[in-house]
N, CA, C and O atoms as a CHARMM CRD file, in Angstrom:
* protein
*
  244
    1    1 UNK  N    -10.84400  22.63100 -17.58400 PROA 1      0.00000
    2    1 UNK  CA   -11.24800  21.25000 -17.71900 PROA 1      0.00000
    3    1 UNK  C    -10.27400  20.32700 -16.99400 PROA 1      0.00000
    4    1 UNK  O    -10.86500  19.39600 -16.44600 PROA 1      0.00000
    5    2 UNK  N     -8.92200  20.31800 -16.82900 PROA 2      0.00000
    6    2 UNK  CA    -8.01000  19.97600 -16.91200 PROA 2      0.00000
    7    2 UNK  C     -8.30000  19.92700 -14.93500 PROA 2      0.00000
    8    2 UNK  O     -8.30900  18.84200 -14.35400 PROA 2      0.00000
    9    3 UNK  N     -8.46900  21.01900 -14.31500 PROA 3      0.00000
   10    3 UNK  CA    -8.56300  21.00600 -12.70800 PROA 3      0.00000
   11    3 UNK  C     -9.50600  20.52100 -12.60200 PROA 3      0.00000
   12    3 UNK  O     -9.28900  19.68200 -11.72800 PROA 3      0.00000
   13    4 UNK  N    -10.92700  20.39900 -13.01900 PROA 4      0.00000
   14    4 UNK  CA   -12.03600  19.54000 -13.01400 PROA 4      0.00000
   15    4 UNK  C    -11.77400  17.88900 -12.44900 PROA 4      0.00000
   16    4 UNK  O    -12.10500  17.36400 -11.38600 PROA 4      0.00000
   17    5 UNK  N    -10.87500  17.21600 -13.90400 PROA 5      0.00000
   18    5 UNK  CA   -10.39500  16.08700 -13.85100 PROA 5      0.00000
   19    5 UNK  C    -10.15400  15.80300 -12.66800 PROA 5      0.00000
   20    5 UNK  O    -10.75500  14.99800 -11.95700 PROA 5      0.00000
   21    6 UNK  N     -8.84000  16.76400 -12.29400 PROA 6      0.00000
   22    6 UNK  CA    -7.13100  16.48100 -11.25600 PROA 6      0.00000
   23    6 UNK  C     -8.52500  16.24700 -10.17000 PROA 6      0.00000
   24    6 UNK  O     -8.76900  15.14600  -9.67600 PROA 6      0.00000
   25    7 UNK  N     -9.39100  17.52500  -9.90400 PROA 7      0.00000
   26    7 UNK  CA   -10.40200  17.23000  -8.74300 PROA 7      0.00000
   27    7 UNK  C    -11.16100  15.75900  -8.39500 PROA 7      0.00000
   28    7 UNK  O    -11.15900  14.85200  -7.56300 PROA 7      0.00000
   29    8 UNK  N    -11.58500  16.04300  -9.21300 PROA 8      0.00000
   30    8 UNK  CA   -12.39100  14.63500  -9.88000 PROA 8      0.00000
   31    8 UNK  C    -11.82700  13.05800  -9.20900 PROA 8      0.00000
   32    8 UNK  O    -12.27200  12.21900  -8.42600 PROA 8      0.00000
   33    9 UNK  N    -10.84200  13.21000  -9.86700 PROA 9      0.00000
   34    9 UNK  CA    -9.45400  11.72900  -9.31600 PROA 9      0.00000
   35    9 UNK  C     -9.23500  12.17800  -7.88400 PROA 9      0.00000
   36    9 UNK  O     -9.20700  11.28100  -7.04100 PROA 9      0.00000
   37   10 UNK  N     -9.10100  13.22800  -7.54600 PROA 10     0.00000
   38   10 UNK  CA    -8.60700  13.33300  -6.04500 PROA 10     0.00000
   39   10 UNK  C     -9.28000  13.29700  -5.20400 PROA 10     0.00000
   40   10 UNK  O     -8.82700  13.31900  -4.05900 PROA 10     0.00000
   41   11 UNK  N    -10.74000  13.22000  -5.47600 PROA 11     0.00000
   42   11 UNK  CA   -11.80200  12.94400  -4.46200 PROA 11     0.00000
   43   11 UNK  C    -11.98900  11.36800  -4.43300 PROA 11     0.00000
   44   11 UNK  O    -12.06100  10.70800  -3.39600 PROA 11     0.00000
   45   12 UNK  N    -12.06300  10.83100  -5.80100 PROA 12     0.00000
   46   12 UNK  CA   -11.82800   9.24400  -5.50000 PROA 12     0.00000
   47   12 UNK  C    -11.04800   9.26000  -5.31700 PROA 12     0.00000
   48   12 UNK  O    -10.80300   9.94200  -6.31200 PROA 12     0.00000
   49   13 UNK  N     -9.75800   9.09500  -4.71700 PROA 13     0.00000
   50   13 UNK  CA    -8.59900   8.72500  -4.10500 PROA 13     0.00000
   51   13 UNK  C     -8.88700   8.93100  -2.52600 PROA 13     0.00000
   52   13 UNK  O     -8.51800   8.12100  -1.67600 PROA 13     0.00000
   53   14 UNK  N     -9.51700   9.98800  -2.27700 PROA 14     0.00000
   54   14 UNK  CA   -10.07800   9.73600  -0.85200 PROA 14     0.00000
   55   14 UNK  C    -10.80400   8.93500  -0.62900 PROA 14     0.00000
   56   14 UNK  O    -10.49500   8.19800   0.30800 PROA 14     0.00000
   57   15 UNK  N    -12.04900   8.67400  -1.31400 PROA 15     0.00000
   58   15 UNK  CA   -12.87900   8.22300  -1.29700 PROA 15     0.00000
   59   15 UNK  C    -12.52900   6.45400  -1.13000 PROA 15     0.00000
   60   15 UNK  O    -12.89400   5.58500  -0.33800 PROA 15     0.00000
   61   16 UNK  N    -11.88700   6.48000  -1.99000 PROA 16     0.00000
   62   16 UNK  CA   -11.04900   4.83500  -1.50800 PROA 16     0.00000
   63   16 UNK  C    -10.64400   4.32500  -0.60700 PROA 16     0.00000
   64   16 UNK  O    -10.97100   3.26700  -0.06900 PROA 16     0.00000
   65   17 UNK  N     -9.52000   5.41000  -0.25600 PROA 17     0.00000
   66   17 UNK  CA    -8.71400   5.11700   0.84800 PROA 17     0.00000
   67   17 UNK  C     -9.79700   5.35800   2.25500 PROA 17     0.00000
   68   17 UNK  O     -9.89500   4.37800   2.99400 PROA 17     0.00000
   69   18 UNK  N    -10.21900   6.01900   2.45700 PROA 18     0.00000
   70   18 UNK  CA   -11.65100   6.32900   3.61300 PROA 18     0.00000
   71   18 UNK  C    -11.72000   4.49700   4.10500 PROA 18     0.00000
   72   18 UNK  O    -11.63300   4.01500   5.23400 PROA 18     0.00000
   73   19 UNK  N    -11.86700   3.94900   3.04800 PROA 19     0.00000
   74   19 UNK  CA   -12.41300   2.09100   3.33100 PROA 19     0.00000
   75   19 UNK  C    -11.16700   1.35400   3.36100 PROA 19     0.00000
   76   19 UNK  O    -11.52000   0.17500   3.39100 PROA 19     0.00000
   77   20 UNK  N     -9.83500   1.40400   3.37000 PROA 20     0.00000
   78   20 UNK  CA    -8.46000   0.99200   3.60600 PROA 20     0.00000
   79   20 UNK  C     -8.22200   0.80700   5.12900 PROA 20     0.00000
   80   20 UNK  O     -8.11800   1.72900   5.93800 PROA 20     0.00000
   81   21 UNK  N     -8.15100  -0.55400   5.40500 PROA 21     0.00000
   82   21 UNK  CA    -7.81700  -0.96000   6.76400 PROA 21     0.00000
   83   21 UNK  C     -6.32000  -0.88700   7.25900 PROA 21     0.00000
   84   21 UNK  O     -5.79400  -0.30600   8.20800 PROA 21     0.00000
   85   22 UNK  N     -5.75400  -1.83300   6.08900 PROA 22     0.00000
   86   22 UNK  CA    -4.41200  -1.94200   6.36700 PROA 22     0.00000
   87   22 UNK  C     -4.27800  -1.64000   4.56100 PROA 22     0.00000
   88   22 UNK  O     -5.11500  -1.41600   3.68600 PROA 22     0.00000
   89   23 UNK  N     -2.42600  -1.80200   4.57300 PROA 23     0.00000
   90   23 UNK  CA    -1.59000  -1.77300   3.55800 PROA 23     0.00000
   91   23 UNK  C     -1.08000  -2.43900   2.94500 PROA 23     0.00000
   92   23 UNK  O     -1.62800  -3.54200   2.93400 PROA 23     0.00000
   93   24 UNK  N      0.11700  -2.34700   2.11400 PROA 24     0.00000
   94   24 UNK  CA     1.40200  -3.20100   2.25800 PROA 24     0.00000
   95   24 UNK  C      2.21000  -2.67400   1.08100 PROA 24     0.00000
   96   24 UNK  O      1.52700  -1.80400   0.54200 PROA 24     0.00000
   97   25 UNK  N      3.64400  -2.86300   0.30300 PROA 25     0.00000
   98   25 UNK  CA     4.23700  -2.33600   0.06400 PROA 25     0.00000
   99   25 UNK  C      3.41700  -2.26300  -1.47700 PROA 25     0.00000
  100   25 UNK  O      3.17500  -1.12000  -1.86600 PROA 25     0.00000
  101   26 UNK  N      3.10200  -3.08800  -2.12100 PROA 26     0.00000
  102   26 UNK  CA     2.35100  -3.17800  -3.47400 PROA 26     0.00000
  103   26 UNK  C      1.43000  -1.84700  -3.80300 PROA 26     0.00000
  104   26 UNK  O      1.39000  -1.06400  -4.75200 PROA 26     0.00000
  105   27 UNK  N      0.37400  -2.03000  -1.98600 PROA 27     0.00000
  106   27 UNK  CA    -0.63500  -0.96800  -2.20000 PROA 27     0.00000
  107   27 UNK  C     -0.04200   0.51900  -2.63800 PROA 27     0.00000
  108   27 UNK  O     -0.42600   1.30100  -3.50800 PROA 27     0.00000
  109   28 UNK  N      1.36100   0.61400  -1.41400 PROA 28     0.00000
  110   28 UNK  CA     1.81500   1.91100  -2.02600 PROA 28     0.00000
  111   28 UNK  C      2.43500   2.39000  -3.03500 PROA 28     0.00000
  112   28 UNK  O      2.54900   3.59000  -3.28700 PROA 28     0.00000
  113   29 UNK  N      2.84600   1.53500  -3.63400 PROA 29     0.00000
  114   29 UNK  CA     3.69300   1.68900  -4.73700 PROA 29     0.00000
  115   29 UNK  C      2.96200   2.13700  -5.97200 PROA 29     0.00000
  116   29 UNK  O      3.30000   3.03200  -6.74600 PROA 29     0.00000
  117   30 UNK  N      1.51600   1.08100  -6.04100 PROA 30     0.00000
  118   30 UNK  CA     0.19400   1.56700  -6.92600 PROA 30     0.00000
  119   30 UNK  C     -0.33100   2.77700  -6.70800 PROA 30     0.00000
  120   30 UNK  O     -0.60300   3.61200  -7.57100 PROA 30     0.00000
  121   31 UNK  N     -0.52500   2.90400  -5.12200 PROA 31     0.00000
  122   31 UNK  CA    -0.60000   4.48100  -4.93600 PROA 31     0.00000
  123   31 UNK  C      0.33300   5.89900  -5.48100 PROA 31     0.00000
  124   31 UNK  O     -0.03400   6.85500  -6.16400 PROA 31     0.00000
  125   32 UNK  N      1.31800   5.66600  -5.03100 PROA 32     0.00000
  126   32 UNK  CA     2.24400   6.56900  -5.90400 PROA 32     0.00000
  127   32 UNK  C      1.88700   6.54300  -7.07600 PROA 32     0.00000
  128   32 UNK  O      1.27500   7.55600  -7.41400 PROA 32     0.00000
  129   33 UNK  N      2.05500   5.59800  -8.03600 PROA 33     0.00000
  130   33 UNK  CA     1.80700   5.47900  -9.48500 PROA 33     0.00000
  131   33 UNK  C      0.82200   6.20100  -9.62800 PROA 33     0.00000
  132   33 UNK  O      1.07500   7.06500 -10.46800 PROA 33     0.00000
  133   34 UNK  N     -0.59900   6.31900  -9.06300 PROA 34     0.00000
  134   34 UNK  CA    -2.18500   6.59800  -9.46700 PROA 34     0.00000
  135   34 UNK  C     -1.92600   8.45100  -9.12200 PROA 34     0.00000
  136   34 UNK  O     -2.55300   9.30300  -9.75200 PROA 34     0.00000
  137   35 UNK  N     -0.66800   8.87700  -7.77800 PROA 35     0.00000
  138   35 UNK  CA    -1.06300  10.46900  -7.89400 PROA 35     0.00000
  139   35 UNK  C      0.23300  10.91700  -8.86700 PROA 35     0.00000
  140   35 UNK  O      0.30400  12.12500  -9.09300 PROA 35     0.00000
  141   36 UNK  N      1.19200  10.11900  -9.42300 PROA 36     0.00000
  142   36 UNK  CA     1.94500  10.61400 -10.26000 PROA 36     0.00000
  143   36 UNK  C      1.05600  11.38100 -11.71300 PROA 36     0.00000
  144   36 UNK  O      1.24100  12.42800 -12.33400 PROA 36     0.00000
  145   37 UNK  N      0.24400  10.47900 -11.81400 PROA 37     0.00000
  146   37 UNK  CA    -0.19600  10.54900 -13.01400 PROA 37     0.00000
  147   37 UNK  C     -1.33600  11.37000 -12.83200 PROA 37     0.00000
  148   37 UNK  O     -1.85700  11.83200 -13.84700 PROA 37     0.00000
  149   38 UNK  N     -1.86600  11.66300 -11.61600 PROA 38     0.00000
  150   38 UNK  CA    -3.22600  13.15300 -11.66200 PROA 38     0.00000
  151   38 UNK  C     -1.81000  14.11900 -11.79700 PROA 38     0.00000
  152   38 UNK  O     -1.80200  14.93500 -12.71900 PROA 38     0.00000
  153   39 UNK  N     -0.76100  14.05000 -11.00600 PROA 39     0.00000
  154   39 UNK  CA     0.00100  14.84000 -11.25300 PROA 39     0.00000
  155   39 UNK  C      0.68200  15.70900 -12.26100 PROA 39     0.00000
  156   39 UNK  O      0.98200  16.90100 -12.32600 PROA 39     0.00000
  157   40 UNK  N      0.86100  14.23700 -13.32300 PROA 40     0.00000
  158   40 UNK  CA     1.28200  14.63100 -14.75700 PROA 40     0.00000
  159   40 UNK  C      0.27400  15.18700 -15.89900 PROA 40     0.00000
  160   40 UNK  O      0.38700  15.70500 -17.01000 PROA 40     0.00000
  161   41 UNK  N     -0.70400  14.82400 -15.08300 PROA 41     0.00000
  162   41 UNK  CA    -1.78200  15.55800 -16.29800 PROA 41     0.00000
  163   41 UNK  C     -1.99900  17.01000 -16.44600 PROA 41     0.00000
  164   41 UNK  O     -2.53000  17.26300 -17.52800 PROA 41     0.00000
  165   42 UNK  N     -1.83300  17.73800 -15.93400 PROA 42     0.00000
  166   42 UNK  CA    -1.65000  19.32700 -16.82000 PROA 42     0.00000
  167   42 UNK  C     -0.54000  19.09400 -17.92400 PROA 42     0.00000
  168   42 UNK  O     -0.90100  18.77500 -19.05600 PROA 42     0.00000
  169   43 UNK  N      0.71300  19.23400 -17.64400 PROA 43     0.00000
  170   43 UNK  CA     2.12900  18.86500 -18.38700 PROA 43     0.00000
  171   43 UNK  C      0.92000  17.62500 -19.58500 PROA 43     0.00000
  172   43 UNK  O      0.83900  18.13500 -20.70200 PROA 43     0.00000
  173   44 UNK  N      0.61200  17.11300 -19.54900 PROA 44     0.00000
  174   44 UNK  CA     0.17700  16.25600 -20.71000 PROA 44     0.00000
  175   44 UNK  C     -0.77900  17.14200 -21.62200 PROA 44     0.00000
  176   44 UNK  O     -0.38700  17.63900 -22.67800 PROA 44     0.00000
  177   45 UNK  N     -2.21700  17.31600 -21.06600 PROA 45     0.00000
  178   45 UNK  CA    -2.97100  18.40000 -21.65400 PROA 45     0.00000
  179   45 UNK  C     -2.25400  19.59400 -22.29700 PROA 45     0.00000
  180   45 UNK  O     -2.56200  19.76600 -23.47700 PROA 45     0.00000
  181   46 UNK  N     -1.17900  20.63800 -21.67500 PROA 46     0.00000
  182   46 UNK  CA    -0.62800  20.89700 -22.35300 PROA 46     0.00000
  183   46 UNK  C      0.50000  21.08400 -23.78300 PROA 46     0.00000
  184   46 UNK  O      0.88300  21.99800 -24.51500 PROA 46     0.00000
  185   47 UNK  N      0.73400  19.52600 -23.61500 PROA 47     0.00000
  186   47 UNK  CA     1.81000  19.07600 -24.49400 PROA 47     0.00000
  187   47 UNK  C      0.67000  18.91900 -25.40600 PROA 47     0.00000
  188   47 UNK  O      1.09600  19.09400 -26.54800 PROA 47     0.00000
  189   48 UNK  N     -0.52400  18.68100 -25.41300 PROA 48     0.00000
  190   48 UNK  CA    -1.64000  17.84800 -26.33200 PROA 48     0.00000
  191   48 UNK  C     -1.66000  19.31300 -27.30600 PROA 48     0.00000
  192   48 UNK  O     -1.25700  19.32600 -28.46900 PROA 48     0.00000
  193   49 UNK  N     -2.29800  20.71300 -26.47100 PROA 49     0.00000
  194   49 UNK  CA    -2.59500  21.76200 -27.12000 PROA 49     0.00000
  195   49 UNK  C     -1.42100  22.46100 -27.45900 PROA 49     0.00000
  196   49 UNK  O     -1.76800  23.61300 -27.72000 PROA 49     0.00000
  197   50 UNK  N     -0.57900  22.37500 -27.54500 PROA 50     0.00000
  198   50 UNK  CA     0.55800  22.90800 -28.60600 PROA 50     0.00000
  199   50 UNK  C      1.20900  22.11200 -29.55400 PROA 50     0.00000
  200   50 UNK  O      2.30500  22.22300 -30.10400 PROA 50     0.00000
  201   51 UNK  N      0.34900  21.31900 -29.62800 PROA 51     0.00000
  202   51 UNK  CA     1.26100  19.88700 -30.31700 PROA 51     0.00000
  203   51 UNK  C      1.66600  20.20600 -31.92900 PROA 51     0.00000
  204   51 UNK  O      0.93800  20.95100 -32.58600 PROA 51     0.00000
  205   52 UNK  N      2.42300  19.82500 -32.30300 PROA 52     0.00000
  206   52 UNK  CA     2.81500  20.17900 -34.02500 PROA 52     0.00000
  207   52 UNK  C      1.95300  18.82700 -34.57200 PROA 52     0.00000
  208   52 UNK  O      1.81500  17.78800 -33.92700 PROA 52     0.00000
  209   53 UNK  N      1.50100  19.05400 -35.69200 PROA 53     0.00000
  210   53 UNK  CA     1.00500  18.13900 -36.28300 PROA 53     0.00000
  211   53 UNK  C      1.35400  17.21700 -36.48000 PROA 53     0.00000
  212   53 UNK  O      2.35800  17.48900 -37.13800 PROA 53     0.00000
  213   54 UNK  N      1.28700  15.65500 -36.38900 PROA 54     0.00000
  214   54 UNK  CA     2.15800  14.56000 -36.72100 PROA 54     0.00000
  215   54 UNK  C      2.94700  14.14200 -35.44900 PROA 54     0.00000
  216   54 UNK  O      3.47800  13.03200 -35.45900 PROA 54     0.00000
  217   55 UNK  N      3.08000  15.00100 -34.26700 PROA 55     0.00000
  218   55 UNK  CA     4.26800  14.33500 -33.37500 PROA 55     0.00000
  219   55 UNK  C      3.30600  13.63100 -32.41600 PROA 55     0.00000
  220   55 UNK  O      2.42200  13.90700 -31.60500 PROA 55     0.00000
  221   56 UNK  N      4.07500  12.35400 -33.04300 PROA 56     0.00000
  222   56 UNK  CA     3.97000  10.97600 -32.35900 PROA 56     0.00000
  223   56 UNK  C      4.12400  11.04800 -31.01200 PROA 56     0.00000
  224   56 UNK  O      3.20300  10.33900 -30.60500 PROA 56     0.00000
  225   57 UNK  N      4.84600  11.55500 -29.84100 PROA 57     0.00000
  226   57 UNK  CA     5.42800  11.92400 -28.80700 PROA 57     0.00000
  227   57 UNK  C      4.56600  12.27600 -27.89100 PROA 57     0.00000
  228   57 UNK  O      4.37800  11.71300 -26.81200 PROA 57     0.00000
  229   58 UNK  N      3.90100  13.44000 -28.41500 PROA 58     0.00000
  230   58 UNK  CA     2.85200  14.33100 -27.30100 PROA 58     0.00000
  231   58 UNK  C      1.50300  13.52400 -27.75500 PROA 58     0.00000
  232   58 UNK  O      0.50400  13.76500 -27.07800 PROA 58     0.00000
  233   59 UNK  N      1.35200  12.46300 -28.98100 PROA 59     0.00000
  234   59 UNK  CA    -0.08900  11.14000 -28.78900 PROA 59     0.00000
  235   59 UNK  C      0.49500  10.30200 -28.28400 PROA 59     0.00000
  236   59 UNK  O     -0.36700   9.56600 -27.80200 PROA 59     0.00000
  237   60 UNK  N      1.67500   9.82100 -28.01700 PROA 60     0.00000
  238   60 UNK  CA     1.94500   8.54700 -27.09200 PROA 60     0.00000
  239   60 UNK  C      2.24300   9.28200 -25.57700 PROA 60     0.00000
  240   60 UNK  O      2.39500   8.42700 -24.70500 PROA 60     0.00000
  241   61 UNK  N      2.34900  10.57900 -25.11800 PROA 61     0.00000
  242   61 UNK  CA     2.09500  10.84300 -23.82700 PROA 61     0.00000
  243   61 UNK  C      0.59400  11.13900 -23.13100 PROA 61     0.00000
  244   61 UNK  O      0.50800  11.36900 -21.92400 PROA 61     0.00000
């Protein structure tokens, strides 16, 4: 499920950028931010399914 997603986001991320003329430092910076986080999502999903009951930690990640 989890590569589904990562896929999923990474085709819109092309799909965006495909219509991107120009840039500027903001755009990339948002960019980074948007593949950090397809990035971090296995490491999250996983933290979700081993989670101990009650930890606050792996529901606020």
């Amino acid at each position: 499920m989890t590569f589904w997603v990562i896929a999923r986001f990474w085709t819109l991320h092309h799909q965006v950028f495909e219509h991107v003329r120009s840039y500027n430092i903001r755009v990339m910076q948002l960019n980074f931010v948007w593949l950090v986080s397809i990035a971090f999502l296995p490491f999250a999903a996983n933290l979700l399914n081993t989670e101990v009951e009650g930890d606050r930690v792996a529901h606020a990640l």
